[in-house]
C-alpha positions as CSV (number, residue, x, y, z in Angstrom):
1,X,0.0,0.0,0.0
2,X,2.6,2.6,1.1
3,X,2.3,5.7,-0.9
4,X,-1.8,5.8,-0.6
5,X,-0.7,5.3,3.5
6,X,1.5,8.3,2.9
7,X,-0.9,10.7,1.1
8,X,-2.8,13.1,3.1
9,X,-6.5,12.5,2.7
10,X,-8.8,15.5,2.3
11,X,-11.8,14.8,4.7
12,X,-13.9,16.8,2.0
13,X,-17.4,15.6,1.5
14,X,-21.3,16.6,1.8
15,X,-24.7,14.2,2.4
16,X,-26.4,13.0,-0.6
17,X,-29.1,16.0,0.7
18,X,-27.0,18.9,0.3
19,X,-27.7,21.9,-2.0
20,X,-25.8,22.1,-4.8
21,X,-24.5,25.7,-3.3
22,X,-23.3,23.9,-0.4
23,X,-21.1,20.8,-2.2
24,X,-19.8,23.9,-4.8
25,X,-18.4,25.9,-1.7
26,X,-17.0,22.8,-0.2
27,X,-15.1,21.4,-3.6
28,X,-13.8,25.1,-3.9
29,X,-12.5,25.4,-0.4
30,X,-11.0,22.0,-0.4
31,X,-8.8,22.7,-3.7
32,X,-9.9,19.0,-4.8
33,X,-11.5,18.0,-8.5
34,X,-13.9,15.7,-6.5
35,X,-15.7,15.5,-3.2
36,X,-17.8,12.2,-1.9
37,X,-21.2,12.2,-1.5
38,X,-22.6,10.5,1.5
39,X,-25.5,9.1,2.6
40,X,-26.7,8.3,6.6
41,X,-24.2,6.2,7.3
42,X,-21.1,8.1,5.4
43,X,-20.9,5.5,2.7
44,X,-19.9,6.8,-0.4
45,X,-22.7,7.1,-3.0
46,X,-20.9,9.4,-5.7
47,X,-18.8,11.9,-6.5
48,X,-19.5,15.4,-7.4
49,X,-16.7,16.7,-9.3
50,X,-15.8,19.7,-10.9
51,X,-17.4,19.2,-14.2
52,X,-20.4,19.1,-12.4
53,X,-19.5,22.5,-11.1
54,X,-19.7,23.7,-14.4
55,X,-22.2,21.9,-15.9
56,X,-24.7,23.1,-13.2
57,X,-23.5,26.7,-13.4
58,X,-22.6,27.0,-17.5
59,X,-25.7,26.3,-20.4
60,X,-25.1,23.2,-21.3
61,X,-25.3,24.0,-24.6
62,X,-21.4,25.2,-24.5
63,X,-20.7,21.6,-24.4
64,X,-22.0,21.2,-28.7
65,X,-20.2,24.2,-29.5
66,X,-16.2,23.9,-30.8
67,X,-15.7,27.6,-30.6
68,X,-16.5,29.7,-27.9
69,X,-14.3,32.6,-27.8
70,X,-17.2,35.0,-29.5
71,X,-19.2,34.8,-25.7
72,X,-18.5,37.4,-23.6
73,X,-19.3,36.4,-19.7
74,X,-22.7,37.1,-18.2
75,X,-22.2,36.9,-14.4
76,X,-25.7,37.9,-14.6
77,X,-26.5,35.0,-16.1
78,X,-24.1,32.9,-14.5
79,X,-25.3,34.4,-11.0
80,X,-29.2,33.6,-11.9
81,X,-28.0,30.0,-12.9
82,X,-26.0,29.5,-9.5
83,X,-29.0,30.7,-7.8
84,X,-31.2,28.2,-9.9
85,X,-28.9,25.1,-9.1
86,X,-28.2,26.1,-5.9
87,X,-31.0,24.7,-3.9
88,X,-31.1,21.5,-6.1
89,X,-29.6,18.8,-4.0
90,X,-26.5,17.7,-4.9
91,X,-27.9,14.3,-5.6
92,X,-29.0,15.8,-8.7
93,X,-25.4,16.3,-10.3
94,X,-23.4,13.8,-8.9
95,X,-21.8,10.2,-10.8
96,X,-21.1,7.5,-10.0
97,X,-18.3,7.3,-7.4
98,X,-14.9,6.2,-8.2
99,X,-13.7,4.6,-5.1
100,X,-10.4,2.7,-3.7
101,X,-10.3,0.5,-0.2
102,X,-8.0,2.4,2.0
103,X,-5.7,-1.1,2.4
104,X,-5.3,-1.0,-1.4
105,X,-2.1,-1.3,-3.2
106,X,0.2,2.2,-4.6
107,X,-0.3,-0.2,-8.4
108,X,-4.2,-0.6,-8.2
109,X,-4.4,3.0,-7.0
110,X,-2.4,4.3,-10.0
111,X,-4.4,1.9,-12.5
112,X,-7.9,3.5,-11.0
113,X,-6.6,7.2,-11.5
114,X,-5.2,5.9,-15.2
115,X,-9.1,5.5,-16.0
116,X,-10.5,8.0,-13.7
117,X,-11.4,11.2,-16.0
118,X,-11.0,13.4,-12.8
119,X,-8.0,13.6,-10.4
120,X,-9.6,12.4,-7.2
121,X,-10.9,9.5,-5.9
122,X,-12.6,8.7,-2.7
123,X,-10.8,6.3,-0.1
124,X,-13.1,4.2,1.9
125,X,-13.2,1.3,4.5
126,X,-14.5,-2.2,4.3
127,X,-17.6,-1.1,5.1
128,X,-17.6,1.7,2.1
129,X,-17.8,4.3,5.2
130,X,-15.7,7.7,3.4
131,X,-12.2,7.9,5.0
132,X,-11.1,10.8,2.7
133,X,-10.4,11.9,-0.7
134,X,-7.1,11.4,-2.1
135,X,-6.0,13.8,-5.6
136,X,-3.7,12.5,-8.3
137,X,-1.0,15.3,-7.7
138,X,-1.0,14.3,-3.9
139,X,-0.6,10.8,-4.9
140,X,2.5,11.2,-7.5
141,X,4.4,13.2,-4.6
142,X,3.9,10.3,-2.4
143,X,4.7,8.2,-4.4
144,X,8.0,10.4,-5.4
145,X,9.2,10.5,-2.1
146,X,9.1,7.1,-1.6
147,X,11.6,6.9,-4.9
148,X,13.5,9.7,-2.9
């Protein structure tokens, strides 16, 4: 296991019940691409990650368009959509999570992160209960200073 033992966790997640507002302020504050979503019992039921950030906040038309650059930004607009998602519960917006055992092995960990399209996973016990999140870049310095 060693380098996951030797990352620092983020203990950065909200319930399944949250507003939208709420798991946005808490993946900002955290500096993390993904926080857990929990339910009662602090098992991990997804992820919301920061693609979800902007899909709830951005049309979601920008994602058809190739060119952008001609859009000027409407904080208006983006304001009145944050205020539209932001009493949806987070439920709403989250995936799937992408999860690793907190006894798993530095190799597996890298192999899920190889496949993960986001740099964070969440680290649970044998009971799926959240232990923390652990990022990619946190990850590669452990496992860097185990390589000295």
């Amino acid at each position: 296991m060693g380098a996951l033992r030797e990352t620092t966790l983020v203990d950065a997640a909200v319930p399944r019940t949250a507003p939208f507002r709420e798991a946005a302020r808490v993946l900002a504050a955290n500096e993390i691409s993904a926080i857990a979503v929990l339910d009662e019992q602090r098992r991990v039921v997804g992820l919301f990650t920061d693609d979800d950030l902007l899909r709830g906040i951005f049309p979601g038309y920008l994602g058809e368009l190739r060119h952008t650059a001609f859009l000027e930004l409407d904080t208006a607009a983006l304001a009145a959509r944050l205020e539209e998602a932001g009493d949806n519960p987070v439920a709403a917006h989250m995936r799937e999570p992408q999860v690793v055992e907190e006894g798993t092995s530095a190799a597996h960990v890298a192999e899920v992160f190889l496949h993960c399209p986001w740099g964070a996973l969440a680290v649970v016990d044998e009971d799926r209960r959240f232990v923390g999140m652990v990022g990619q870049v946190e990850f590669c310095r452990a496992i860097m200073r185990r390589l000295g």
